[in-house]
C-alpha positions in Angstrom: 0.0 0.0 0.0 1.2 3.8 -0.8 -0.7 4.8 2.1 0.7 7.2 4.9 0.0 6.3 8.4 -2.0 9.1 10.5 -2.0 7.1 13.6 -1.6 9.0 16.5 0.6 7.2 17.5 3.3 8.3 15.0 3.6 11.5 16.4 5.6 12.7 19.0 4.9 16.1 19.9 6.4 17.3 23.4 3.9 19.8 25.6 6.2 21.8 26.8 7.5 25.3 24.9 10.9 24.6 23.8 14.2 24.7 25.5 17.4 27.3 23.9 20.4 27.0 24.3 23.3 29.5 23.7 26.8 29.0 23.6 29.9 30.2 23.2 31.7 27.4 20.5 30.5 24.6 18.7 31.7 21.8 21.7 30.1 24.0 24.2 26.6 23.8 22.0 27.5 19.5 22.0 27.6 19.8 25.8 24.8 21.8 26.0 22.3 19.9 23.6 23.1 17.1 25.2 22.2 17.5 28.4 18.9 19.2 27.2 18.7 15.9 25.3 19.1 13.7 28.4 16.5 15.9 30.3 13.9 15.2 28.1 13.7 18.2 26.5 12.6 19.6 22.8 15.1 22.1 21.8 13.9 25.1 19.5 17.2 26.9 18.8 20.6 27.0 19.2 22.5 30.3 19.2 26.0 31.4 19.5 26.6 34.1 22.3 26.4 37.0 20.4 23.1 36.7 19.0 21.9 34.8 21.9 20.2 38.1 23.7 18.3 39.4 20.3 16.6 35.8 20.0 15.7 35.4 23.5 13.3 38.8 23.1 12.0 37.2 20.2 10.7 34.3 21.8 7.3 33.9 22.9 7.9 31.1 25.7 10.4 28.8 26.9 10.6 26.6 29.3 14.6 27.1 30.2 17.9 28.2 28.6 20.7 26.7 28.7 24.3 29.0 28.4 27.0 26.7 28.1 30.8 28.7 28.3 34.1 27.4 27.4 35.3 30.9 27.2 34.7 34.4 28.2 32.9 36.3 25.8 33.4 39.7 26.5 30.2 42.5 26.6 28.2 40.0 24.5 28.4 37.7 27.5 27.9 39.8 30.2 24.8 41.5 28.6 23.2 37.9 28.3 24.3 37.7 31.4 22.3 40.5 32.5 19.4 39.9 30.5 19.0 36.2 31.8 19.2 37.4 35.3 16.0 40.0 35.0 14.0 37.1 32.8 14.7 34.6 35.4 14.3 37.5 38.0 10.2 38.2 36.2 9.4 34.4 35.8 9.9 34.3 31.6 11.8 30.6 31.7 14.2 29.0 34.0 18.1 29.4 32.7 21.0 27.2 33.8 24.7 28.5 33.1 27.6 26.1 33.0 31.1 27.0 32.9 34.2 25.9 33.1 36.5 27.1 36.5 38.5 29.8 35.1 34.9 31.9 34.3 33.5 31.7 37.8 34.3 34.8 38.9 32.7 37.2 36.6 30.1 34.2 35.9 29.2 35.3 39.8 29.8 38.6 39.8 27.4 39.0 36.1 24.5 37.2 37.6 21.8 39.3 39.8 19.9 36.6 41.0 19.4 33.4 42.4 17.3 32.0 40.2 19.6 31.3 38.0 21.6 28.0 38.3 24.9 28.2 37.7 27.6 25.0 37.7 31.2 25.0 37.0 33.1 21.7 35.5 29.4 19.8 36.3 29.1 16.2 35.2 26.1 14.7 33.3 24.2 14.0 36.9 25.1 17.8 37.9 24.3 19.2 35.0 20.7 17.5 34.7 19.6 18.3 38.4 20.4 21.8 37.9 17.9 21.9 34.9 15.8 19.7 37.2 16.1 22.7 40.2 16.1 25.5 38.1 13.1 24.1 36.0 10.8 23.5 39.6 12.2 26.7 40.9 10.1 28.2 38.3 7.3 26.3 38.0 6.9 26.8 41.8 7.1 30.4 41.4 4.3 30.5 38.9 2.1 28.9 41.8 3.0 31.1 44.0 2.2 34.2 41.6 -1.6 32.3 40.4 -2.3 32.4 44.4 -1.5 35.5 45.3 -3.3 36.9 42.4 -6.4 34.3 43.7 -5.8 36.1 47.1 -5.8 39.8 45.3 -9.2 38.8 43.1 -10.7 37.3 46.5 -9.8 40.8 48.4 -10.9 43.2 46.2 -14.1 41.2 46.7 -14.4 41.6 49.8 -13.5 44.9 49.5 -16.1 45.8 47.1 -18.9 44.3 49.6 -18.9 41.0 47.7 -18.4 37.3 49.2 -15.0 35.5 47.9 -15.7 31.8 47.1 -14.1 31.5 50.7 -13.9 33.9 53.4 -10.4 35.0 54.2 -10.4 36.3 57.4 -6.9 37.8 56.5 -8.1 40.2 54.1 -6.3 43.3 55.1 -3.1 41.5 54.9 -3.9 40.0 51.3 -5.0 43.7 50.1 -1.7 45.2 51.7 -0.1 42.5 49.8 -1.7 42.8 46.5 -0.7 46.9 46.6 2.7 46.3 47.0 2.8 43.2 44.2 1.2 46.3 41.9 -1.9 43.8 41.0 
């Protein structure tokens, strides 16, 4: 038969937005890949340092980046740098950055926050629970954002005269809250 299958089974699509990775050589993007590989994940593009930054912006959701240095890479690196600290920082995607030894130092110094995993000389077990941590870091964050904007919708309520679905008796607390998160 010249038929083509359309069994369901046949495909193999993964739920999950895609995973990019950025590097700074072509064995760095090897190392990099594979471990994205390893962790299950569906990578949607590869970019080289330098053009890393402008694709990030472009893309409507990831679930992680991976930066993977065998080298330092100058301004180009340390603006990544920058701009992968405030995405991790505002909950866009989760980011691991792996180095080698000789880069920790401005590796630390670059990065403003602690969502960001970084490892230095990690081995395939290292490398995949810092995806692992970095990846639940995030998703546990979104939780934590979904309820306190539950708790905001639930205060105003109250605060309108209306009945939440539950009656918080910390109300004041949730609307003091909710001014301060800007929601």
């Amino acid at each position: 038969m010249d038929a083509i299958s359309t069994d369901d089974a046949d495909l193999r699509y993964s739920d999950l937005p895609p995973m990019l990775l950025a590097a700074s050589s072509g064995r760095a993007m090897a190392r990099a890949e594979r471990s994205a590989i390893v962790a299950g994940f569906r990578v949607g593009a590869r970019m080289p340092i330098e053009s890393a930054g402008q694709r990030i912006e472009q893309q409507v959701s990831a679930t992680a980046l991976w930066v993977e240095l065998d080298s330092d890479g100058g301004g180009p690196m340390d603006e990544l740098l920058t701009q992968v600290s405030r995405d991790v920082g505002n909950g866009r995607y989760a980011a691991v950055i792996s180095a080698t030894a000789d880069l920790l130092d401005p590796l630390a110094a670059s990065l403003e926050t602690s969502g960001v995993e970084l490892i230095i000389d990690a081995d395939d077990a290292e490398r995949t629970a810092a995806l692992a941590i970095a990846t639940t870091a995030r998703d546990a964050a979104s939780c934590q954002r979904r309820r306190q904007r539950q708790q905001c919708r639930a205060a105003a309520s109250v605060e309108r005269g209306g009945q939440p679905h539950r009656l918080d008796p910390r109300a004041a607390i949730d609307r003091a809250r909710c001014a301060g998160a800007g929601a």
